[in-house]
C-alpha positions in Angstrom: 0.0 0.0 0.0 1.6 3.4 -0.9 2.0 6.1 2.3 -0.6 8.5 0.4 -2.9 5.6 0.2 -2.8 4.6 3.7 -3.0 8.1 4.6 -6.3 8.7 2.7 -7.7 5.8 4.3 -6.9 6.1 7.8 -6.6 10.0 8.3 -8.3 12.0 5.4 -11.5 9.6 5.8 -12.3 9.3 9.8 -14.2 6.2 11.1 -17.8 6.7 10.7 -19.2 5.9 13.9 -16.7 8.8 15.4 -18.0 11.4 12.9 -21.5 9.9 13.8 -20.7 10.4 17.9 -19.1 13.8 17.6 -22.1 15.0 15.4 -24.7 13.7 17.3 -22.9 15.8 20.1 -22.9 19.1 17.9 -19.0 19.3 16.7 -17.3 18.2 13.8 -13.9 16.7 13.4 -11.9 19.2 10.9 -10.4 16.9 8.1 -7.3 18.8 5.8 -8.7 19.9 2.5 -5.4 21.1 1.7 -2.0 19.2 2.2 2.0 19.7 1.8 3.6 16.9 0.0 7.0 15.9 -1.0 8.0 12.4 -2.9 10.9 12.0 -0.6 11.5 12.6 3.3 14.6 14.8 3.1 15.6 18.4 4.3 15.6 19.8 0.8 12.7 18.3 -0.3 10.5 20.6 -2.4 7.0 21.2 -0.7 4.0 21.0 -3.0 0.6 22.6 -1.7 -2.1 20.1 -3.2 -6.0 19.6 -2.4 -5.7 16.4 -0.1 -8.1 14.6 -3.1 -5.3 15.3 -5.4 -2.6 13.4 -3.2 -1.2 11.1 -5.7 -0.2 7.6 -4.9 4.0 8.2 -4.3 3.8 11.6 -2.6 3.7 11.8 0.8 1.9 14.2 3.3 4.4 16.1 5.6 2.0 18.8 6.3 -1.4 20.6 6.1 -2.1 23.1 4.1 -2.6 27.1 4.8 -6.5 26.5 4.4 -6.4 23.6 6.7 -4.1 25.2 9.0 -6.2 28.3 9.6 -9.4 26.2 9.9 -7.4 24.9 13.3 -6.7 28.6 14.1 -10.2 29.7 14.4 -10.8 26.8 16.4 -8.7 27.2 18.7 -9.1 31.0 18.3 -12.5 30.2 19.8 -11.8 27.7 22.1 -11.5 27.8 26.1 -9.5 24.7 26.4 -6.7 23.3 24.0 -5.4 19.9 24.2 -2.1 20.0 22.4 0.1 16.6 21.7 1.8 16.4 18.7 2.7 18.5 15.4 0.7 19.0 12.1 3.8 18.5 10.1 7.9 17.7 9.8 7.8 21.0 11.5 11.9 19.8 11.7 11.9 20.8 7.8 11.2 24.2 7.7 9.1 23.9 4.6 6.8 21.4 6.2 6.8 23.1 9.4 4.0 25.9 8.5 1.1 24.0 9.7 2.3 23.5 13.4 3.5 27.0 13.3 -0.1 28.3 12.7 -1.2 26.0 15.3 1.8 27.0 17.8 1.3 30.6 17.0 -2.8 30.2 17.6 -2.4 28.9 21.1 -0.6 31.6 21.5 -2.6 34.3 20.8 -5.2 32.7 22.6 -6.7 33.2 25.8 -7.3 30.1 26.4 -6.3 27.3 28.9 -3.5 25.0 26.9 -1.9 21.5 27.9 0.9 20.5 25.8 2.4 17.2 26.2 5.0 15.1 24.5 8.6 15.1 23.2 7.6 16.7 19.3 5.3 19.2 20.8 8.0 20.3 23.2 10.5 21.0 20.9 7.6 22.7 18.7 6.8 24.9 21.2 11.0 25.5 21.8 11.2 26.5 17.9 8.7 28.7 17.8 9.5 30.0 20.8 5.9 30.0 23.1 6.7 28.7 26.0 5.8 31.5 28.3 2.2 31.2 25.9 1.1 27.8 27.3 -0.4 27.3 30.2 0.7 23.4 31.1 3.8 21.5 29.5 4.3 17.8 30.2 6.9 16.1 28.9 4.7 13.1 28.2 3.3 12.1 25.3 0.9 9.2 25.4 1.2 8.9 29.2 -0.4 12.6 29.7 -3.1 11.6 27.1 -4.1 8.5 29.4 -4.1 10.8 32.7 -6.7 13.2 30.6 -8.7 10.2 29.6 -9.0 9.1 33.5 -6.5 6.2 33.4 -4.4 5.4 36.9 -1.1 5.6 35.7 1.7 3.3 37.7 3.7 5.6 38.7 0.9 8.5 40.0 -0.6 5.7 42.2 3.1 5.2 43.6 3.3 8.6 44.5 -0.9 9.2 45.7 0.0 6.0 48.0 2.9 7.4 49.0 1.5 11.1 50.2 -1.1 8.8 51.9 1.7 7.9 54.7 
């Protein structure tokens, strides 16, 4: 299966029943329209803006687009909470970074209250220099994404049991 294949099956086309759940609650789940492709993953790769249906089958997506970027800018221009864990885009290659740059650069301006957690987020908020914009940094990735969902993680039992005496 070629990448842009499996990417238009598993990301630019969300499960039904989601899209069915978040609807029947009254929000939507913004899909890129627009995409940043490149045939190779390499520094000097040239980006090329295409409408994610006109992804061909050897490029590969290392970004959204301006249009899709500034669809997550309104939303979170409008939001009271952010949940941020992970970049848009090789935001390491400058010319794929423009995507999480919007994004970083949104929850910036925002007034909102923003958790950021993981390694690729952290350094995305160290390039684009925001740290002082969000509210909450952990340096967890998929751990600090379980703690949000409700899980008991290990180690924060340890330490609850611990303060407990």
């Amino acid at each position: 299966m070629s990448v842009s294949l499996f990417v238009k099956t598993t990301w630019l086309i969300p499960p039904r029943a989601l899209v069915e759940k978040m609807t029947a609650r009254g929000a939507n789940i913004p899909i890129a329209t627009d995409v940043v492709c490149g045939k190779n993953f390499a520094e000097a790769e040239p980006a090329v803006l295409k409408a994610a249906g006109d992804v061909e089958d050897d490029d590969m997506i290392f970004d959204i687009g301006p249009d899709s970027a500034k669809e997550l800018a309104d939303i979170i221009a409008k939001a009271g909470t952010v949940v941020w864990n992970g970049p848009v885009g090789v935001f390491e290659f400058d010319q794929f970074g423009e995507g999480t740059k919007t994004v970083a650069m949104a929850i910036a301006d925002s007034d909102c209250f923003s958790l950021a957690g993981g390694g690729d987020t952290i350094a995305a908020i160290q390039k684009y220099d925001i740290y002082d914009k969000v509210t909450y940094i952990s340096t967890a990735g998929g751990a600090f994404l379980e703690y949000l969902e409700g899980k008991t993680l290990p180690a924060v039992a340890m330490l609850e049991e611990c303060a407990k005496g």
